[in-house]
N, C-alpha and C positions, 0 to 999 in steps of 0.2 A: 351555193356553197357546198362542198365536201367535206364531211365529214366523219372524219377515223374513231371508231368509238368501241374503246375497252373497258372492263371491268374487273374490278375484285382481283388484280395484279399481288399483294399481300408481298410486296418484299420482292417478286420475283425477275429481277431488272430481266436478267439475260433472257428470259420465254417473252416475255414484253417485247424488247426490245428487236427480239426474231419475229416473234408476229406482225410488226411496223415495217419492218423490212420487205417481210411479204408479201403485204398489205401495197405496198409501194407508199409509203408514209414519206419517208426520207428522200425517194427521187422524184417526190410530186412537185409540179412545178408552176401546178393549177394555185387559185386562193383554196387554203383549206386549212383546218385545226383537228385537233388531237380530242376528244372530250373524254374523260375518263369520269367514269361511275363510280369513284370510290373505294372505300377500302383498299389503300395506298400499300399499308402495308401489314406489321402482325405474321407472319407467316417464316415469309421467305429472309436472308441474312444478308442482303445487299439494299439494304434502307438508304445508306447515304449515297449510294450512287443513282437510286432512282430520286433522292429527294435533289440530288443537283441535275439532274434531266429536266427534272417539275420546273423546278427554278428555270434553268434556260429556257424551256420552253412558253414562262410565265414572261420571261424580260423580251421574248419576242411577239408576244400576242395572240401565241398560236394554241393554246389549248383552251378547254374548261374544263373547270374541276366539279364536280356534285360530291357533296360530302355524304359520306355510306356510315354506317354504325361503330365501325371500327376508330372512324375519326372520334365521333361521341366519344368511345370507351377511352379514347389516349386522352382524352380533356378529363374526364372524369379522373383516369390514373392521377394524374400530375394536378388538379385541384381540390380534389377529396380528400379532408384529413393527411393533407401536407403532400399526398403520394405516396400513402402508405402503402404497399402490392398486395392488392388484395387475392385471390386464388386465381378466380374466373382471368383477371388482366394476365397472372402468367400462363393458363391453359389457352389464351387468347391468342397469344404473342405479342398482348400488347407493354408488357413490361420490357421482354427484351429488344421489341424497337425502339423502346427509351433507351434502353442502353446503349443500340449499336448508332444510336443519334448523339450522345452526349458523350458516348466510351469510359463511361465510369464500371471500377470493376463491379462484378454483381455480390461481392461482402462488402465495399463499400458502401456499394447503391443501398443496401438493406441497413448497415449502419446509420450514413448518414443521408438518409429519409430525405430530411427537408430540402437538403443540396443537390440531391437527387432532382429534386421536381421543382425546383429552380433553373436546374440547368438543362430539364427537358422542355419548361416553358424559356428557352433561351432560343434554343432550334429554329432555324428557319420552320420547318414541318409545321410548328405549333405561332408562330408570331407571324410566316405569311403566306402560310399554303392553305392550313384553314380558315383563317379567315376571309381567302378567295373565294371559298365552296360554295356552291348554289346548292338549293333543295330540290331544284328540277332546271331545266333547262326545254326551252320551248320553240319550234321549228313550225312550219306550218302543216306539217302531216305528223310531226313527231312530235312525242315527250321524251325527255330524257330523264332517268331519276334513279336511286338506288335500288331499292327493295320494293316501293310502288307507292304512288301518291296519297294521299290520306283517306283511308277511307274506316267502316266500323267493321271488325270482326264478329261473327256470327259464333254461335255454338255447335252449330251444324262444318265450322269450320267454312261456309260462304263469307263473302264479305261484301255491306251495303254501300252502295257508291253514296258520294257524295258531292253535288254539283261543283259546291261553292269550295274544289279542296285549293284551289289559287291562295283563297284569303285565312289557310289553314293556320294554326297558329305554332310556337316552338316544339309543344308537346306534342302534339298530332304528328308531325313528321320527324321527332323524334322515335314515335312507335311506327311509322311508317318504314323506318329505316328498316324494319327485323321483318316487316311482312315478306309473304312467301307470291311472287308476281304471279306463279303459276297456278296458282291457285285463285288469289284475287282474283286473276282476268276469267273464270268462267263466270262471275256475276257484274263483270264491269261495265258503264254504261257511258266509256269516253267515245268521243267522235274521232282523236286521234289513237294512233298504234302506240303505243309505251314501249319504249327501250329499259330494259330493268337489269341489274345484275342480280347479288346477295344469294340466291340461292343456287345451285349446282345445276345445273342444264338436265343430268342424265335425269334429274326428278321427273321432267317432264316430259321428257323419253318417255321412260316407262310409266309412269301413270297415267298419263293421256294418249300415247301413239301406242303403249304395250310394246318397247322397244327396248329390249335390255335389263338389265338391274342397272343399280343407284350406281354402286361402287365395285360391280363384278367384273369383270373378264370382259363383259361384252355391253360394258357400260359406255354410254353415247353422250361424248360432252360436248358436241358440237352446237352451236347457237339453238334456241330450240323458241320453233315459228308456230305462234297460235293466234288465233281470231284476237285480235286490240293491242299483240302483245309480241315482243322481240326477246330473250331472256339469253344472256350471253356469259353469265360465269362457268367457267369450265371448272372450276375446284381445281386452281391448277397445282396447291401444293398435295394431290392426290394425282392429277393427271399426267401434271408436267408439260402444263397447254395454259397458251392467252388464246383468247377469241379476241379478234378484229376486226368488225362488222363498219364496212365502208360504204355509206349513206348520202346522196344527193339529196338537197332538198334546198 
């Protein structure tokens, strides 16, 4: 099977949907799916035209979705204390992709609260996009997954693998979500390569190849390839870039 695998998109239909294009997504003719890593959106201001892409692409069989952190914080928005907007969801962007989901004004939205997160638990996005989402997705040379499989943080900032992270439970890949791949994978002890998004590519640029700054001028957001590990977020509401990493297996 072939497989087209993006991340961390945040809203941004039109860079998405150029990278698919490029990718040859659209004129493939082979069997092949779409797998997206998550964090759908928060970012970028075209929410409802990638959430009815998802959609078609869900009624014909052809993607999969892994649910990223971002998903988490919109469930949290819309069922914590009614959907009250807490700060972090609007520096997030996870408040105003409730909005541009439901199109309620944002002095309404703040008025009436409860209707608010009513009407964002109303959304396709929230009734059958997340609860499509997988924790990982699993190939026979690859893992698919957000931010990286379960495993314990260290203080030295290493992290210790853990065999048994298959039968990991809600919490565990909960915190899994926010982990940083590039870093996990210098003490990971998988047999397979992890495809991960959540953090910014150019990190592992320059921290490990000594290649650029993070967010400078000569910052490198292209896929970034280490021993166990694939990491494809481009930060593309900084770059103005999807990564579209196209995988046989």
């Amino acid at each position: 099977m072939r497989y087209y695998v993006i991340s961390d998109v945040h809203g941004y239909y039109t860079q998405m949907k150029s990278a698919l294009e490029k990718a040859g997504f659209f004129s493939d003719a082979t069997p092949h799916k779409l797998i997206m890593l998550g964090d759908l959106f928060d970012r970028g201001h075209e929410a409802k035209q990638l959430q009815q892409f998802i959609l078609e692409q869900m009624e014909q069989d052809k993607i999969i979705l892994i649910r990223g952190n971002h998903e988490d914080l919109f469930v949290e928005l819309v069922t914590t204390d009614a959907g009250m907007p807490y700060s972090y969801h609007k520096s997030n962007g996870t408040y105003d992709t409730a909005l541009q989901l439901t199109g309620f004004d944002p002095v309404m939205a703040s008025i009436r609260h409860y209707d608010f997160a009513d009407a964002a638990k109303d959304t396709p996005f929230y009734k059958e996009i997340i609860p499509a989402m997988l924790d990982y997705f699993e190939t026979e040379h690859y893992v698919f997954t957000h931010g990286w499989i379960p495993s314990i943080p260290n203080r030295d900032k290493s992290y210790s693998y853990i065999s048994s992270w298959r039968e990991a439970d809600r919490e565990q890949w909960n915190r899994a979500r926010w982990f940083n791949g590039m870093d996990a994978a210098q003490t990971a002890d998988e047999n397979k390569t992890i495809v991960c998004g959540h953090w910014h590519t150019s990190y592992g640029h320059s921290k490990y190849e000594h290649k650029g700054t993070e967010f400078g001028e000569d910052a490198d957001f292209s896929p970034y390839y280490g021993p166990g590990i694939i990491a494809i977020d481009a930060c593309t509401a900084f770059s103005g870039k999807v990564n579209c990493l196209v995988i046989e297996d």
